[in-house]
Backbone as JSON, one array per atom type, in Angstrom:
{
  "sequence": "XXXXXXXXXXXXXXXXXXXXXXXXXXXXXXXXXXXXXXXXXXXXXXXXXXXXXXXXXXXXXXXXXXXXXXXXXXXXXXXXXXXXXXXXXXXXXXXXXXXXXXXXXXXXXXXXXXXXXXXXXXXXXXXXXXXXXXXXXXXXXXXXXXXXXXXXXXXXXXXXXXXXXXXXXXXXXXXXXXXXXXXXXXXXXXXXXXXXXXXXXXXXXXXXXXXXXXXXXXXXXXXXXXXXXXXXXXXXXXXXXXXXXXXXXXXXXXXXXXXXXXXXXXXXXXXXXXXXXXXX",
  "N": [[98.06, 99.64, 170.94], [95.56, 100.37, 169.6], [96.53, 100.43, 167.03], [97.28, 97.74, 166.8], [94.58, 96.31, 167.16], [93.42, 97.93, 164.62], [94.87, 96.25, 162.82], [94.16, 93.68, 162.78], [91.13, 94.57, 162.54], [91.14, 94.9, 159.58], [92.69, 92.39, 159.39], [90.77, 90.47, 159.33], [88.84, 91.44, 157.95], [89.94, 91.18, 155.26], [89.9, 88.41, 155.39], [87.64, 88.01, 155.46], [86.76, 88.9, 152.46], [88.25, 86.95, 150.6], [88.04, 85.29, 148.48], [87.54, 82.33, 147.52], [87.79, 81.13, 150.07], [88.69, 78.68, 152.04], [87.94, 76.66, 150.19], [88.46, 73.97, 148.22], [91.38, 72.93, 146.23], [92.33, 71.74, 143.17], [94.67, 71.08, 141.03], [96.04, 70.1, 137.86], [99.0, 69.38, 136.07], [100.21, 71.38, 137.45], [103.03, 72.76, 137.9], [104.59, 74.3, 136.96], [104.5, 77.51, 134.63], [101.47, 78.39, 133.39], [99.52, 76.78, 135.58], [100.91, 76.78, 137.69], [100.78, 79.65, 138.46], [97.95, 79.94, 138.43], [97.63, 78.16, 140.71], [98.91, 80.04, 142.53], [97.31, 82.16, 142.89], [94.87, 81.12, 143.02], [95.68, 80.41, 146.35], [96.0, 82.79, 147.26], [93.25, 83.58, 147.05], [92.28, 82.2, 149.35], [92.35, 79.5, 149.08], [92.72, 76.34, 149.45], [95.38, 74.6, 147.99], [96.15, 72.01, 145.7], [98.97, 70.81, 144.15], [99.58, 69.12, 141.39], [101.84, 66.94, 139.26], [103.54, 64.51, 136.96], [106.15, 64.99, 137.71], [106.7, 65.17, 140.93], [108.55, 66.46, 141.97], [109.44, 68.97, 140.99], [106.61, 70.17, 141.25], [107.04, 70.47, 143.89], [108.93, 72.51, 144.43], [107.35, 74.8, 142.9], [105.51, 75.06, 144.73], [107.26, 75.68, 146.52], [107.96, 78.05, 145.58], [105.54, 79.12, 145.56], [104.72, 79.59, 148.62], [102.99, 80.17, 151.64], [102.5, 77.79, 152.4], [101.22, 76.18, 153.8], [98.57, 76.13, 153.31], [99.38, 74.45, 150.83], [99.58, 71.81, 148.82], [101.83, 69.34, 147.48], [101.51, 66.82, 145.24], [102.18, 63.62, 143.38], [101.43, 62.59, 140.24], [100.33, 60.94, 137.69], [98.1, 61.64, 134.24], [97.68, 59.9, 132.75], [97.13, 57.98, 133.6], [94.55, 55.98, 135.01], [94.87, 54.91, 137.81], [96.84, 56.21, 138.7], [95.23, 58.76, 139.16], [93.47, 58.13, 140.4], [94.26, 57.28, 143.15], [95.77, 59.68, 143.74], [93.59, 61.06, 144.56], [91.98, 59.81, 146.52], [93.6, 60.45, 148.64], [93.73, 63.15, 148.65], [90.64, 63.41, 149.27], [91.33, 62.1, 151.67], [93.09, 63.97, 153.35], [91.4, 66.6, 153.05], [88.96, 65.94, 152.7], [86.87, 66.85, 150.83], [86.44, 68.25, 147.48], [86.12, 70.85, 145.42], [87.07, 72.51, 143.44], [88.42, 71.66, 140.82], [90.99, 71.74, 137.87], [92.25, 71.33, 135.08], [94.98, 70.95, 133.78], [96.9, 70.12, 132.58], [99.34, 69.24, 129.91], [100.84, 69.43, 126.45], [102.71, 70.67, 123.93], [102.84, 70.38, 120.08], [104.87, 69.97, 117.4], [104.44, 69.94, 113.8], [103.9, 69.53, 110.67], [101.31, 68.35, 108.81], [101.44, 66.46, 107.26], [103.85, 65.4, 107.61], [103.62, 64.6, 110.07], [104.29, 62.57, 113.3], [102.35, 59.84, 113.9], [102.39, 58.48, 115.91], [103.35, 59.96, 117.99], [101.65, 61.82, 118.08], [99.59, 60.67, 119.01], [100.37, 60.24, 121.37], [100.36, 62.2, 122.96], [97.47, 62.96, 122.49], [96.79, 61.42, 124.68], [97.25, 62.76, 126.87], [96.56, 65.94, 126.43], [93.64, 65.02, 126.11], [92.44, 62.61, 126.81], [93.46, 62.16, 129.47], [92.84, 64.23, 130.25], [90.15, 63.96, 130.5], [89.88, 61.58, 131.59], [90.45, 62.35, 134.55], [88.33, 64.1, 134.62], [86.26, 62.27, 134.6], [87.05, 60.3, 137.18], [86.81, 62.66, 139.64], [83.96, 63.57, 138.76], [81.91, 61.99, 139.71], [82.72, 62.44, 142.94], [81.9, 65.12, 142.85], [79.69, 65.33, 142.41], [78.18, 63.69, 144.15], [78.48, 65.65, 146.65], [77.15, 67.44, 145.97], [78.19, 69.68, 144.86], [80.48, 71.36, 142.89], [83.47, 73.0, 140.56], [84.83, 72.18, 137.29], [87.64, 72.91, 135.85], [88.94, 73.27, 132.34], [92.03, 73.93, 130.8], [91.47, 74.79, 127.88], [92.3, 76.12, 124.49], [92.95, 79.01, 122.44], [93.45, 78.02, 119.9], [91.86, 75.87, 119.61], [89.89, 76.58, 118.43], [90.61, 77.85, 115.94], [92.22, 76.84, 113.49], [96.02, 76.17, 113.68], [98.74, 76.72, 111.74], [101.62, 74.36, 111.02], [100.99, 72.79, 113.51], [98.67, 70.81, 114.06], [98.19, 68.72, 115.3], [98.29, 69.54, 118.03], [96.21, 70.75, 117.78], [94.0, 70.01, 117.24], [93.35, 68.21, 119.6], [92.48, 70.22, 121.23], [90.29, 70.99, 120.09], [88.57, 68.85, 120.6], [89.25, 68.75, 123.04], [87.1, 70.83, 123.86], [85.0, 70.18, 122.88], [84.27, 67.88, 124.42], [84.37, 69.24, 127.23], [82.04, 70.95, 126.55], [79.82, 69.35, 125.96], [79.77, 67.83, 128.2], [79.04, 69.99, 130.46], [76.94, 69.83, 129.69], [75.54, 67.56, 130.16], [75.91, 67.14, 132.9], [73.84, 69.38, 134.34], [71.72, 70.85, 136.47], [72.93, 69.0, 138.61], [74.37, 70.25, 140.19], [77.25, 70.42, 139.43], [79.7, 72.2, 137.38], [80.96, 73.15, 134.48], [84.16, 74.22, 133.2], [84.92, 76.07, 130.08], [88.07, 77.45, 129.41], [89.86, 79.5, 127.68], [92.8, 80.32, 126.39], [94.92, 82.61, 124.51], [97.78, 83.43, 123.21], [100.33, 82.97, 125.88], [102.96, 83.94, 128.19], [104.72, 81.78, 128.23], [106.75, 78.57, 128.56], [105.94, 76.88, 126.76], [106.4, 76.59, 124.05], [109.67, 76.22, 123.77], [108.69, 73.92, 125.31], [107.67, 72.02, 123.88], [106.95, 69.12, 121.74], [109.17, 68.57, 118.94], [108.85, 67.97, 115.56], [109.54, 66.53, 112.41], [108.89, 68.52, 110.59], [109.3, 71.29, 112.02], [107.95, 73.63, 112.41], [106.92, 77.28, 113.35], [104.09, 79.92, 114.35], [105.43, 82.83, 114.53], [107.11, 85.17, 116.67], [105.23, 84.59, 118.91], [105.78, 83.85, 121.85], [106.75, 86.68, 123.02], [104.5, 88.58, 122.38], [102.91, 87.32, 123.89], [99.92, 86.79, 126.32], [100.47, 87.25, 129.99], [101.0, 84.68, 132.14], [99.75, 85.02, 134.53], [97.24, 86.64, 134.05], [96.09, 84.9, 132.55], [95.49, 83.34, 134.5], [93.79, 84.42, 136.09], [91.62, 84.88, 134.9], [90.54, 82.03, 134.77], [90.1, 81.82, 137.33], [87.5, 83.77, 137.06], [86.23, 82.34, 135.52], [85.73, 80.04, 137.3], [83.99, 81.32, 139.47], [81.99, 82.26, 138.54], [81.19, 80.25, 137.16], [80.8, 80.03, 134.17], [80.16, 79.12, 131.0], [82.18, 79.47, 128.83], [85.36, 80.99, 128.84], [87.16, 83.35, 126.96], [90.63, 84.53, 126.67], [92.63, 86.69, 125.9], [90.25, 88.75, 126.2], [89.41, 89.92, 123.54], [89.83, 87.41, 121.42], [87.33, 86.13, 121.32], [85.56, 87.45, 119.6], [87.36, 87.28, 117.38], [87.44, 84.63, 117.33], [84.42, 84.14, 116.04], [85.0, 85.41, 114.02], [86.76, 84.41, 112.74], [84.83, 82.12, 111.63], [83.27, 83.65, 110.35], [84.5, 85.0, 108.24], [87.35, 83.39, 106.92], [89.41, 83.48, 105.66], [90.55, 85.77, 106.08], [91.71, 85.61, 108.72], [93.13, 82.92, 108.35], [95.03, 84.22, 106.32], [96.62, 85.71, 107.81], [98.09, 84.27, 109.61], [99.68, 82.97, 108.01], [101.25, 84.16, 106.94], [103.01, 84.75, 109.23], [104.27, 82.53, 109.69], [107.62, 80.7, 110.87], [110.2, 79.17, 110.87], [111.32, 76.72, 113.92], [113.5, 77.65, 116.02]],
  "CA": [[96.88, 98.79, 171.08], [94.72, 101.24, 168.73], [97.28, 100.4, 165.74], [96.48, 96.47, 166.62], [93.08, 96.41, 166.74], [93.15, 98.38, 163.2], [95.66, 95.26, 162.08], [93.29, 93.07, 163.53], [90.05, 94.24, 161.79], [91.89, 94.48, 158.3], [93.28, 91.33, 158.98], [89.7, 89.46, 159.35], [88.16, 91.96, 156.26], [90.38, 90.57, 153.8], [89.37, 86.97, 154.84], [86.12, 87.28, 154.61], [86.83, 89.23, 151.2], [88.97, 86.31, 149.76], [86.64, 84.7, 146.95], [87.72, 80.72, 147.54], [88.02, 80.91, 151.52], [89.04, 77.3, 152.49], [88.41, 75.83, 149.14], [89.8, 72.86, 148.08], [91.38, 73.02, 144.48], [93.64, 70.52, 142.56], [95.06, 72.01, 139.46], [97.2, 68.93, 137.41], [100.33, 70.36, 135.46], [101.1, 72.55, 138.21], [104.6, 72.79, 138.21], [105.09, 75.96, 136.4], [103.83, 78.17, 133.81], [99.99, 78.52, 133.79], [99.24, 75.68, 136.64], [101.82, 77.56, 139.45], [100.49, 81.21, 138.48], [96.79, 79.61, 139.08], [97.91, 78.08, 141.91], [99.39, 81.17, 143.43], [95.99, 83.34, 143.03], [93.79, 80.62, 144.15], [96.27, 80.89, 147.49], [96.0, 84.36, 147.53], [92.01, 83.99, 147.38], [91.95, 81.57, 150.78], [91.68, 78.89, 148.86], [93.77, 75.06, 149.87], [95.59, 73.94, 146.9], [96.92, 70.81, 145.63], [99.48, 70.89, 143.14], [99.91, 67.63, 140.83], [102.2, 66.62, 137.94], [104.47, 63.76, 136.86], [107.14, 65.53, 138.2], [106.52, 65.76, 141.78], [110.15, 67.44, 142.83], [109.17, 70.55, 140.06], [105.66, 70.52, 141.76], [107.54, 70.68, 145.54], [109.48, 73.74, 143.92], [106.25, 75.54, 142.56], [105.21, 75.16, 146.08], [108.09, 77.21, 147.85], [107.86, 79.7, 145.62], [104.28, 80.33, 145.94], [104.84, 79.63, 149.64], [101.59, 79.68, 152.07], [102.93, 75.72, 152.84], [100.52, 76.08, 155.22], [97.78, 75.99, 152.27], [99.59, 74.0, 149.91], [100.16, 70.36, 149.1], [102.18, 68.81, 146.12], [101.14, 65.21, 144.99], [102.74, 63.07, 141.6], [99.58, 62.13, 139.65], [100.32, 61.28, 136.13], [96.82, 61.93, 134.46], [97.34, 58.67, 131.45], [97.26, 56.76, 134.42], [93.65, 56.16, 135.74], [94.76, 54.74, 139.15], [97.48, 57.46, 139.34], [94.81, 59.63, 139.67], [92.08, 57.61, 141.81], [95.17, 57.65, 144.13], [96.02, 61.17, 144.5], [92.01, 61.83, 144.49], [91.7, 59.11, 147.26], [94.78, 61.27, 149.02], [93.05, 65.06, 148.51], [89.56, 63.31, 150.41], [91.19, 61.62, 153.02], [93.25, 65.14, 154.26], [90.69, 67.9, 153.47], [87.42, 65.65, 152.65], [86.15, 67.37, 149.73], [87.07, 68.84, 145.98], [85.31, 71.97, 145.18], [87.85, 72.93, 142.23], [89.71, 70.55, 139.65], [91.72, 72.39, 136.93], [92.58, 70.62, 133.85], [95.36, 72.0, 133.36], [98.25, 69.23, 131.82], [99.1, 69.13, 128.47], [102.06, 70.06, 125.79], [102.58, 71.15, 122.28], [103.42, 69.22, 119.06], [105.19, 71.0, 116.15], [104.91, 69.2, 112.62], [103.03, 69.42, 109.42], [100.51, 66.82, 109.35], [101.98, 65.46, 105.8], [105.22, 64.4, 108.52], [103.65, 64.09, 111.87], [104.22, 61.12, 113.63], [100.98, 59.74, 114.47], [102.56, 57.53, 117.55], [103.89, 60.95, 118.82], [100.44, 62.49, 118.23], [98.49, 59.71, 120.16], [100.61, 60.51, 122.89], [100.03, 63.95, 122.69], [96.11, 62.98, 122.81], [96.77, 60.47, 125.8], [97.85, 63.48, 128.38], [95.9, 66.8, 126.54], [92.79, 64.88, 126.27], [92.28, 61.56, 127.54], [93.89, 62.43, 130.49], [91.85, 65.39, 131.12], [88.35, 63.13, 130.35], [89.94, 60.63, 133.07], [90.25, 63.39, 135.63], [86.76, 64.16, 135.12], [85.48, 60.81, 135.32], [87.25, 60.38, 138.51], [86.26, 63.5, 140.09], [82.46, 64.06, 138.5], [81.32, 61.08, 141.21], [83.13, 63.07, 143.84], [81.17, 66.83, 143.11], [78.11, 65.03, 142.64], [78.24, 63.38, 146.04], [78.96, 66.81, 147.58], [76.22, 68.42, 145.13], [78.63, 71.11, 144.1], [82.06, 71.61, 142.1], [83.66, 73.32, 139.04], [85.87, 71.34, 136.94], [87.75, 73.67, 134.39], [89.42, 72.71, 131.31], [92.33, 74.83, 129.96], [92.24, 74.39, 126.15], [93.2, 76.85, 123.33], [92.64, 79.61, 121.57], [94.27, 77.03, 118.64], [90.94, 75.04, 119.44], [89.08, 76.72, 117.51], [91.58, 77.92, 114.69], [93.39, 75.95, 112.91], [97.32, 76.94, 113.33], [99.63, 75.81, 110.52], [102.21, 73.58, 111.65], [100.46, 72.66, 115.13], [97.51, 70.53, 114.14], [97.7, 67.18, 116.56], [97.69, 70.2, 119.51], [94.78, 72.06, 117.96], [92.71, 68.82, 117.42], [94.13, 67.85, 120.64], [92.23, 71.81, 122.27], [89.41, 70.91, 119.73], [88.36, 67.73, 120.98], [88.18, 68.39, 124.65], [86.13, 71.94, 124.14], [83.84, 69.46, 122.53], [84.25, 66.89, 126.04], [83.68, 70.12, 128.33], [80.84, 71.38, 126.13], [79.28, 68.28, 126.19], [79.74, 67.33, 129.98], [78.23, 70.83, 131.02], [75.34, 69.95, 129.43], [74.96, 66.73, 130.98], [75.9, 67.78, 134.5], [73.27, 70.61, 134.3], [71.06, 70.07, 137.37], [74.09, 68.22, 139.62], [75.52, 71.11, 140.94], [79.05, 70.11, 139.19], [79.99, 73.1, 136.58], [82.41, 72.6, 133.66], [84.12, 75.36, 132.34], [86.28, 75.98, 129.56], [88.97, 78.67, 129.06], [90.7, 79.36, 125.82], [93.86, 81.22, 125.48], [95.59, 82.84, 123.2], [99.17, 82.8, 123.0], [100.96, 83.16, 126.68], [104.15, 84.1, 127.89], [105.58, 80.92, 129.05], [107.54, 78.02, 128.01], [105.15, 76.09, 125.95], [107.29, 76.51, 122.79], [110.65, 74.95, 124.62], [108.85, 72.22, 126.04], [106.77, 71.25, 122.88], [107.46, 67.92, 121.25], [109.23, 68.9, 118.02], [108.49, 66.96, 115.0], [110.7, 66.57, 111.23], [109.06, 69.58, 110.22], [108.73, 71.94, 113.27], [107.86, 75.37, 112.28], [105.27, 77.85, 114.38], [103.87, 81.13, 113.81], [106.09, 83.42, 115.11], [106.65, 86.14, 117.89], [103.99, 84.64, 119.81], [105.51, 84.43, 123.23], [106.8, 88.07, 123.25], [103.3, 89.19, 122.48], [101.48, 87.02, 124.38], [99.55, 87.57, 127.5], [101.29, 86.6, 131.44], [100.4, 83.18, 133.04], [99.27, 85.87, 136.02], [95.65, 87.17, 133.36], [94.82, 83.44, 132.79], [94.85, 82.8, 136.04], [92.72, 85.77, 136.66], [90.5, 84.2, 133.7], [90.25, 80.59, 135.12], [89.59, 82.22, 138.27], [86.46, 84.34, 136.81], [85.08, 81.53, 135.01], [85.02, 78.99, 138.31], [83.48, 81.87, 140.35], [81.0, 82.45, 137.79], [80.78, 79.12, 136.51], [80.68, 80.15, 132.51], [80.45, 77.7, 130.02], [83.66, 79.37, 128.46], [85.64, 82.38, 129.05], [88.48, 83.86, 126.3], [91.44, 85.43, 127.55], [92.53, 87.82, 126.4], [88.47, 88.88, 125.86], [88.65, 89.88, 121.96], [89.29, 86.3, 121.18], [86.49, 85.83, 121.17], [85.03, 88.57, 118.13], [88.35, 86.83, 116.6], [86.31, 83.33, 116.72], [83.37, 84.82, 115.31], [85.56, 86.49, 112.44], [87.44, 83.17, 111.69], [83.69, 81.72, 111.6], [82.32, 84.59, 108.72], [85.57, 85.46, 106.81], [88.38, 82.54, 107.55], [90.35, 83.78, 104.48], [91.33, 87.21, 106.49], [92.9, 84.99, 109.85], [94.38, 82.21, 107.66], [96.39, 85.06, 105.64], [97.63, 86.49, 109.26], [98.57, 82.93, 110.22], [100.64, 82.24, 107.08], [102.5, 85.5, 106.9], [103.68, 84.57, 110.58], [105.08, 80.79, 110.53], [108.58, 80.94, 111.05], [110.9, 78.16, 111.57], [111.6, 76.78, 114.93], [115.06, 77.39, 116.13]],
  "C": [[95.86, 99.08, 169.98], [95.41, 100.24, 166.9], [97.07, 98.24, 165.59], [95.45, 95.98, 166.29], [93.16, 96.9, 164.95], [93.82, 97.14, 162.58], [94.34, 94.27, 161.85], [91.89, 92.68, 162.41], [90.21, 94.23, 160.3], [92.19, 93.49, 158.0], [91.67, 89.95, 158.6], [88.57, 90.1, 157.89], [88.53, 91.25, 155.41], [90.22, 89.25, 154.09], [88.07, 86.98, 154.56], [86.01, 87.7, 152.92], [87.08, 87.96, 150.43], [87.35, 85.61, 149.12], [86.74, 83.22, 147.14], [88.27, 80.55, 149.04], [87.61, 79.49, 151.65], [88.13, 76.49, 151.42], [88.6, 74.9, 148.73], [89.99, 72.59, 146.31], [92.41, 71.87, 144.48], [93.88, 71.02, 141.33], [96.24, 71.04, 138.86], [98.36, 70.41, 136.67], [100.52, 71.74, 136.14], [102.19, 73.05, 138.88], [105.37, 73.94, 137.99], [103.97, 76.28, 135.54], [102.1, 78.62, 134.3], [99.21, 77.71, 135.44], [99.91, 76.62, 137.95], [101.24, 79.14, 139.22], [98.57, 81.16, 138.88], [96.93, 79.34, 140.34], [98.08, 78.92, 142.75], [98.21, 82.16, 143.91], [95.14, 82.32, 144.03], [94.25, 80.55, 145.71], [96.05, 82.11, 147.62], [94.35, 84.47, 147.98], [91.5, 82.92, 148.15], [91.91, 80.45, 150.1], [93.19, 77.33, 149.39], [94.13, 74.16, 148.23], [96.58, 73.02, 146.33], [97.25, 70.79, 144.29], [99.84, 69.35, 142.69], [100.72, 67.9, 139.24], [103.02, 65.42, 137.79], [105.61, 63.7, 137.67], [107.48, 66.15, 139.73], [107.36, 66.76, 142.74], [109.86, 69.38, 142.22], [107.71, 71.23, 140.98], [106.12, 71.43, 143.14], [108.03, 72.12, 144.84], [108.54, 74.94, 143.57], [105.74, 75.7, 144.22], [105.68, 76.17, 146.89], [108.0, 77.99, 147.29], [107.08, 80.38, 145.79], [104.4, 80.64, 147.35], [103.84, 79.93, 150.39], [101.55, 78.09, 152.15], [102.16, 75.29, 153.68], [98.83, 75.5, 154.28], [97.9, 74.78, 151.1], [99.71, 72.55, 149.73], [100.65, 69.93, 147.99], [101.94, 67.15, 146.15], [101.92, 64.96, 143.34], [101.73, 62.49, 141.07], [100.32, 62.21, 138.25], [98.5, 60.97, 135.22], [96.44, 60.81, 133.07], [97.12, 57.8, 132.71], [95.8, 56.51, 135.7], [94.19, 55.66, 137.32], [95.95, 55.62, 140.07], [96.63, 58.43, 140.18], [93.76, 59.29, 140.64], [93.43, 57.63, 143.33], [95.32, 58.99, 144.42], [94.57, 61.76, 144.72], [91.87, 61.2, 146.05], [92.42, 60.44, 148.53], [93.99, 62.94, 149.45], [91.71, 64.47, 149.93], [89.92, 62.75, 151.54], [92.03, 63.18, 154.07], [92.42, 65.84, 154.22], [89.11, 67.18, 152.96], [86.2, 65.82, 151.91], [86.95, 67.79, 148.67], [85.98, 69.72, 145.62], [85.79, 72.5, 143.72], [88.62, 72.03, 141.58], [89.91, 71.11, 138.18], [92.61, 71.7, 136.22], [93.52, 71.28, 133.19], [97.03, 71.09, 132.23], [97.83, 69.26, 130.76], [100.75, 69.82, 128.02], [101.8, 70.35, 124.1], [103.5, 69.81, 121.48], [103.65, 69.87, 117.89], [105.56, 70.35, 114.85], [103.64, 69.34, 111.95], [102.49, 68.16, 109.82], [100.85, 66.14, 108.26], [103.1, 64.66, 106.6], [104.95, 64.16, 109.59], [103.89, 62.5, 112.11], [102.96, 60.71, 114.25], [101.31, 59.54, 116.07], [102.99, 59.13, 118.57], [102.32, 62.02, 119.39], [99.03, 61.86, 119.25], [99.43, 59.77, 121.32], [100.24, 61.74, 123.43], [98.51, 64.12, 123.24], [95.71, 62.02, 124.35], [96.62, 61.94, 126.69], [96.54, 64.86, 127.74], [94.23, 66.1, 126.7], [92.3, 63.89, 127.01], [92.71, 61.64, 128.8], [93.21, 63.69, 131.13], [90.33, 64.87, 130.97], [88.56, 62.09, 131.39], [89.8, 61.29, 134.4], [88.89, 63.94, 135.83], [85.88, 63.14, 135.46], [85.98, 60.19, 136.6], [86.58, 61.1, 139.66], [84.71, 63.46, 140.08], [82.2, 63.24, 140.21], [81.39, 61.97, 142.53], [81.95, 64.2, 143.96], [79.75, 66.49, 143.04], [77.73, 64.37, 143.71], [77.63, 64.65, 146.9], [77.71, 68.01, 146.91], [76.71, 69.73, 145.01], [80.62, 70.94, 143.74], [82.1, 72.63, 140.99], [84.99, 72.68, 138.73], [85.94, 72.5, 135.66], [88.86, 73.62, 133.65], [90.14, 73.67, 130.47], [92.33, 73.97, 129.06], [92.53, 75.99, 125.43], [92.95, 77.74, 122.64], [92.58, 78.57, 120.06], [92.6, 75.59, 118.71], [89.32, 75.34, 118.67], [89.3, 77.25, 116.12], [92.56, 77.67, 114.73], [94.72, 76.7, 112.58], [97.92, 75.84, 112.29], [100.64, 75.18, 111.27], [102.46, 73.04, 113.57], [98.9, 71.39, 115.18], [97.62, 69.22, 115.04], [96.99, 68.17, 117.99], [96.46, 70.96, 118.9], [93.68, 71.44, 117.5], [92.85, 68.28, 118.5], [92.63, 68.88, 121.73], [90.38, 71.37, 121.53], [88.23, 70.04, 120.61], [88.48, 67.77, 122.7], [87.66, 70.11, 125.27], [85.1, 71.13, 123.83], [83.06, 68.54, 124.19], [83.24, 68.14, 126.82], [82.53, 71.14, 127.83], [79.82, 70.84, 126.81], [78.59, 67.73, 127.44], [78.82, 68.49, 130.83], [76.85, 70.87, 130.98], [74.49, 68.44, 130.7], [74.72, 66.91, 132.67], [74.87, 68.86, 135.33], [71.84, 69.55, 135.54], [71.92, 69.02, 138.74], [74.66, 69.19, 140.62], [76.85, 70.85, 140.82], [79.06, 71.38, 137.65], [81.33, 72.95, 135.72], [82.92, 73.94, 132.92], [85.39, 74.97, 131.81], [87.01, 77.48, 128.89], [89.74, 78.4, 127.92], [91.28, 80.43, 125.69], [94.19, 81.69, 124.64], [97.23, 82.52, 123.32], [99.76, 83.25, 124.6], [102.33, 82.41, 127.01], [104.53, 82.78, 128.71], [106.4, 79.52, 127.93], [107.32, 76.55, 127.15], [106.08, 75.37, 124.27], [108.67, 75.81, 122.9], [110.19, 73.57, 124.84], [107.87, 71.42, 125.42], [107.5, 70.31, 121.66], [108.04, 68.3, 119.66], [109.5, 67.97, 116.51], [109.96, 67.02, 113.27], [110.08, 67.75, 110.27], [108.76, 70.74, 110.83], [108.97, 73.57, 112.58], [106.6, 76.06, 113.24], [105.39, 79.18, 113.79], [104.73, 81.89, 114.85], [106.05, 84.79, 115.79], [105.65, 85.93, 118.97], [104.31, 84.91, 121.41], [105.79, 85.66, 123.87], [105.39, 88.58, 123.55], [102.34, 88.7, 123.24], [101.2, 87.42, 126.09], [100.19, 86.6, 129.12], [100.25, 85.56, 131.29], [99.34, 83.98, 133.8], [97.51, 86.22, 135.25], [95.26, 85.69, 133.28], [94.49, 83.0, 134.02], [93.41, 83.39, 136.98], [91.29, 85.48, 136.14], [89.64, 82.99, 134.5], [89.67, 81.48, 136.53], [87.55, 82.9, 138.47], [85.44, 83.01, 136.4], [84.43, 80.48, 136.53], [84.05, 80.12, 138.82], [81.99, 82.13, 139.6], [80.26, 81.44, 136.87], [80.49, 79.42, 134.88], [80.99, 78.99, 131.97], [82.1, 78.37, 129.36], [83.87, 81.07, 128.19], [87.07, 81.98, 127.95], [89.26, 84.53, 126.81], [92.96, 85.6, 126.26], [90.85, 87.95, 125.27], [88.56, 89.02, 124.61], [89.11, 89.0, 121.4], [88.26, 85.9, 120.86], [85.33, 86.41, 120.17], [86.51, 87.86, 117.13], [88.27, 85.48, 116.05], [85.55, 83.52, 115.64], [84.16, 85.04, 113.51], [86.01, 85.32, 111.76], [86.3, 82.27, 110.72], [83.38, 82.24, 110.08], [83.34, 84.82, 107.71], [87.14, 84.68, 107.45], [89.29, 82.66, 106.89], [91.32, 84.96, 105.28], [92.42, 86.43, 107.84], [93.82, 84.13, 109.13], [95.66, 82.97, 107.0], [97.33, 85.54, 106.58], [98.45, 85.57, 109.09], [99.49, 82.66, 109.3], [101.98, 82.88, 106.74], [103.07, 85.35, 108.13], [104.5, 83.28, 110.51], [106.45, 81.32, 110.12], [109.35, 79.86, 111.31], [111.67, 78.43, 113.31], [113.0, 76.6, 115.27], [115.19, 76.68, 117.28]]
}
């Protein structure tokens, strides 16, 4: 009875501990990689989360493995498609009634010199990383300003603020909506809706596989060995909603690595050039 009770009051500590107790998040491209390793924490920290992507069978799958089905919900939302997403938004308020969290999280890579890119490949490219994450906020904003509180947060890129060599549609792509969620934070200021934006560096997932590869696809190389788990951005994105920051780096000296590209851009470009590698 003794050994219950102790379950008991442990078991009601760690809810009130959790940080996003009953919640309600939506995180797009959460099928894998970064999107399902967010997903999994914000479950872990009480929170109700609705996974969306094109692909709603990959989503269902991200689901069992985080498991907490009890928490979870998968929806198909493609995010070029404004009434895709006024649908699955419509969908989120009629089961749980509110949106507290929306995580910008779709998007892919594009690997070609810009002397051979294909533009048409590159305006698709800007349909889903950006336009598609500026539709999701113009859907939503209405919503958190209703409710006089949200955070909407916007992965983009380390690559959005230096320029990689054979990558530039995705790193005007990362550019161009740090500018959006700059922008929007400012306006929103006073709403109680919070925009934040996170900026990676290179992580370990399967970005490089499932990036559009062009007629001259080369990248800087070793990156996903070295780079940092899905599991720290999540930890990242996590810090910034709770804290609402205009923009958190991950991994933190990114951000003295901005700065540096800023005062002496000769010392990163030489890294960057001694690294590209053709893509096999």
């Amino acid at each position: 009875m003794r050994a219950r009770r102790q379950f008991t009051a442990i078991f009601y500590r760690d809810l009130k501990d959790m940080k996003l107790k009953d919640q309600i998040a939506v995180i797009t491209g959460g099928s894998m990689g970064i999107g399902e390793a967010i997903a999994k924490l914000f479950v872990a920290e009480g929170a109700k989360v609705v996974l969306c992507s094109r692909d709603v069978v990959r989503c269902e799958e991200a689901r069992q493995r985080i498991g907490h089905l009890e928490q979870t919900g998968s929806f198909a939302c493609d995010v070029r498609d404004r009434k895709s997403i006024d649908d699955m938004i419509a969908r989120v308020l009629s089961h749980f009634g509110r949106i507290d969290l929306w995580i910008n999280n779709a998007g892919y890579g594009l690997l070609d010199s810009t002397e051979k890119l294909d533009l048409n490949a590159a305006r698709a490219l800007f349909e889903t990383n950006v336009f598609g994450a500026v539709q999701c906020m113009q859907a939503v904003i209405p919503v958190m300003k209703r409710q006089g509180s949200g955070v909407i947060a916007n992965i983009s890129s380390g690559a959005g603020y230096v320029g990689v060599p054979y990558m530039p549609a995705y790193c005007a792509s990362k550019h161009a909506l740090n500018a959006f969620s700059h922008a929007s934070r400012l306006e929103l200021k006073g709403t109680g809706v919070s925009v934040v934006s996170v900026c990676p560096g290179y992580v370990q997932t399967a970005f490089g596989e499932n990036a559009v590869k062009g007629s001259e696809s080369r990248r800087v190389g070793g990156s996903t060995r070295h780079g940092i788990s899905p599991e720290r951005v999540a930890r990242a994105v996590l810090k910034g909603c709770l804290k609402k920051s205009r923009e958190i780096a991950v991994p933190w000296h990114y951000r003295p690595l901005f700065v540096l590209y800023q005062l002496w851009p000769g010392l990163i470009e030489a890294a960057l050039q001694r690294a590209v590698r053709p893509v096999k």
